[in-house]
C-alpha positions in Angstrom: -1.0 -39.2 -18.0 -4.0 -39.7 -15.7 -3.6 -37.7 -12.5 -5.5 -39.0 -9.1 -6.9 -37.0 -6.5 -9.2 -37.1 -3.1 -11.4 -34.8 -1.5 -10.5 -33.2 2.1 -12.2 -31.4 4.6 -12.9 -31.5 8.5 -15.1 -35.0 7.8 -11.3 -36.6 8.0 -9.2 -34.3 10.0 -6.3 -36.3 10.3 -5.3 -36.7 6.2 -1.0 -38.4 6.1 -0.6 -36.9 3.3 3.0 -38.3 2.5 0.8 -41.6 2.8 -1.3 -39.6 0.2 1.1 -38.5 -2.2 3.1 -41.7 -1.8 0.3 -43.7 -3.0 -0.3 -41.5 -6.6 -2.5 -38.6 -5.0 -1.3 -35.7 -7.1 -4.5 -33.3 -6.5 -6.9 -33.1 -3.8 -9.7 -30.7 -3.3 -10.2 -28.8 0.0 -13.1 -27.1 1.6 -12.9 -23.9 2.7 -16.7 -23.0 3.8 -20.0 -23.4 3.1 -23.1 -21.3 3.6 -22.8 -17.5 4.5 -21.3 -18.4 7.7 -19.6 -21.6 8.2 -15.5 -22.0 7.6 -13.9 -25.4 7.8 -11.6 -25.7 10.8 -9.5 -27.8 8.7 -9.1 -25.9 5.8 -5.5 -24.3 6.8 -4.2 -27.3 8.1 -4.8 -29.4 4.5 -3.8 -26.6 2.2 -0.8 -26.8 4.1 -0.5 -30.9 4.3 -1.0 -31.7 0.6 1.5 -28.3 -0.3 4.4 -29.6 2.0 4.0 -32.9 0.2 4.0 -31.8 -3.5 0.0 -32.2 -4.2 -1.9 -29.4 -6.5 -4.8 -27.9 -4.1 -8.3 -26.9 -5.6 -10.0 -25.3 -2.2 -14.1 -24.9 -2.6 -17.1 -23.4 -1.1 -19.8 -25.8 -0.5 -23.5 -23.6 -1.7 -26.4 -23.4 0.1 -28.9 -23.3 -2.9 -31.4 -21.2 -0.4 -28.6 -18.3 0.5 -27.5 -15.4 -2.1 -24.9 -16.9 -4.1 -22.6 -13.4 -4.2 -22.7 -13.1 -0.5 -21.5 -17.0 -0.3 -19.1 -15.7 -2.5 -17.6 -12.8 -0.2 -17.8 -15.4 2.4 -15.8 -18.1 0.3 -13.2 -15.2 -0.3 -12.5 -14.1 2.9 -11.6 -17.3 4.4 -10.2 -19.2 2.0 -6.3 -20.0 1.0 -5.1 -19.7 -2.6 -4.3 -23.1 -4.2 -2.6 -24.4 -7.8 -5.8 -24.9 -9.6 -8.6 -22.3 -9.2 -11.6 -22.4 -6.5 -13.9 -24.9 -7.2 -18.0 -24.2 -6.5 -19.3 -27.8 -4.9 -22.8 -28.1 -5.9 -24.8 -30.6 -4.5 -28.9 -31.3 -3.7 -29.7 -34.8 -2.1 -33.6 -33.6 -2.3 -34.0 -32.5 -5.6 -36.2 -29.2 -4.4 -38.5 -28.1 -7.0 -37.4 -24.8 -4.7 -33.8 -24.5 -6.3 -35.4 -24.0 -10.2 -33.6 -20.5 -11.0 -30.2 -21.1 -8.6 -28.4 -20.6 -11.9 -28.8 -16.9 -11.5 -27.4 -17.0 -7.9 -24.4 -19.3 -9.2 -23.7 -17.1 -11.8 -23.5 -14.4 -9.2 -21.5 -16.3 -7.3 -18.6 -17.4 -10.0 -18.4 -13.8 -11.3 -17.9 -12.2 -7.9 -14.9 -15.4 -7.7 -13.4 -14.4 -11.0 -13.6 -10.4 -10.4 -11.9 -10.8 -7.1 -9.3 -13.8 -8.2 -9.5 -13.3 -12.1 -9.4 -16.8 -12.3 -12.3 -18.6 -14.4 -13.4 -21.2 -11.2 -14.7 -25.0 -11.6 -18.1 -26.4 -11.1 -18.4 -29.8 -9.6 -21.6 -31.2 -9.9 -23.5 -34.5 -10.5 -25.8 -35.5 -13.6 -28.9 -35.2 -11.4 -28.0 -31.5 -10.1 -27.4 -30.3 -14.0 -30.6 -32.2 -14.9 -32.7 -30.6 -12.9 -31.1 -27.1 -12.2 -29.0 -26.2 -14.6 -30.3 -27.7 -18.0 -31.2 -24.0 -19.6 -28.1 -22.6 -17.7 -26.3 -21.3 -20.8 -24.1 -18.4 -18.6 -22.4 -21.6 -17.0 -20.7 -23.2 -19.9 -17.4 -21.7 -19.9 -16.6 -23.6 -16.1 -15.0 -26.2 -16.2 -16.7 -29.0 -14.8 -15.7 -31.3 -11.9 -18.3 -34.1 -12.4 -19.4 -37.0 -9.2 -20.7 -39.3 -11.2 -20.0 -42.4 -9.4 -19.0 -46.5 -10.2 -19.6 -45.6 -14.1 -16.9 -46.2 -17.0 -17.1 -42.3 -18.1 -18.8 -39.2 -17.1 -22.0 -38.3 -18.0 -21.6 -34.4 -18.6 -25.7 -33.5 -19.7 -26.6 -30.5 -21.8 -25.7 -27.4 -21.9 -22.3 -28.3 -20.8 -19.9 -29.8 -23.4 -18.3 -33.1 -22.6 -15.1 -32.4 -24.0 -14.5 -29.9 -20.9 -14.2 -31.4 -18.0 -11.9 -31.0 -15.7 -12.3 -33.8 -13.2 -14.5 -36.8 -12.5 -15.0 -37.7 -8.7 -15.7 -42.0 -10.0 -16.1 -43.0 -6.4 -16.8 -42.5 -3.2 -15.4 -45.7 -1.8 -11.8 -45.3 -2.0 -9.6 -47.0 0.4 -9.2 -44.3 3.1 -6.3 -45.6 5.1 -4.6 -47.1 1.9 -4.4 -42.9 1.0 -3.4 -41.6 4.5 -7.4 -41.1 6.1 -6.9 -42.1 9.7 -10.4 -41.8 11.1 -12.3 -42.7 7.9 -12.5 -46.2 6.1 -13.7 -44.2 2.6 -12.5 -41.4 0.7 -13.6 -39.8 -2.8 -11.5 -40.4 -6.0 -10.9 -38.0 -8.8 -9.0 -38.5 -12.1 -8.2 -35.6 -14.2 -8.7 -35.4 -17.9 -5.8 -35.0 -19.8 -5.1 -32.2 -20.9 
């Protein structure tokens, strides 16, 4: 049975999420930090919201690609609340750098640091374009689930080397209706599915 979800963070800090989870959210992804030094000041308040209404919480750390990936990691840890599914890494590039060729090392760094501290095996999201250009030799990776944006497409494209029967969840839009699933300040909100399992 398909399960939906939405993304969260300080963007919309006012989520109903009774609205939410009356409306078939069942899963929502929550940002913690970003950076070396940035926390989200809403990060508490929606691990809380979606827990008191029954929704599965996957909280992430947004990467710099120019910061050391294992300090991002202590940073992630230290600030961060536990959820039902395991942290989540949130890679994302709107410039397509030449710069970031080699950030695989510094997300490998970063996901074993997650896994020695949590010993949970974390999830990727990323988008065709990131793997494309960053990540196609990134062979260390593999075993992450993936979390996939690929938007307003029937399926995800998962590229090489990850294996399409893997993912874990595909973000198909951006355009949700935000008020229809309990955003207050926002007109839009990101949708997930999750694969069946």
């Amino acid at each position: 049975m398909t399960q939906l979800g939405i993304d969260a963070s300080s963007y919309e800090p006012a989520i109903n999420w009774q609205t939410a989870a009356s409306h078939g959210i069942q899963f929502a992804t929550i940002r913690a930090t970003t950076g070396l030094t940035f926390v989200d000041g809403c990060h508490a308040k929606h691990m809380a919201g979606a827990q008191a209404v029954g929704i599965k919480r996957i909280p992430y750390h947004w990467l710099d690609n120019k910061k050391p990936g294992l300090q991002q990691a202590q940073h992630f840890l230290a600030h961060y609340i536990p959820g039902e599914y395991p942290p989540m890494l949130d890679l994302e590039d709107y410039k397509l750098n030449k710069g970031y060729h080699g950030i695989s090392k510094q997300i490998v760094a970063y996901m074993d640091e997650i896994e020695r501290v949590t010993n949970l095996v974390g999830l990727i999201y990323s988008s065709p374009s990131y793997i494309k250009a960053y990540l196609y030799d990134a062979f260390d990776l593999i075993k992450y689930p993936l979390v996939m944006a690929h938007w307003d497409m029937p399926y995800p494209l998962i590229p090489r080397p990850f294996i399409p029967e893997t993912w874990f969840a595909w973000q198909y839009t951006g355009r949700g209706n935000g008020s229809y699933y309990g955003y207050t300040l926002n007109k839009q909100v990101a949708l997930y599915v999750k694969r069946d399992a």
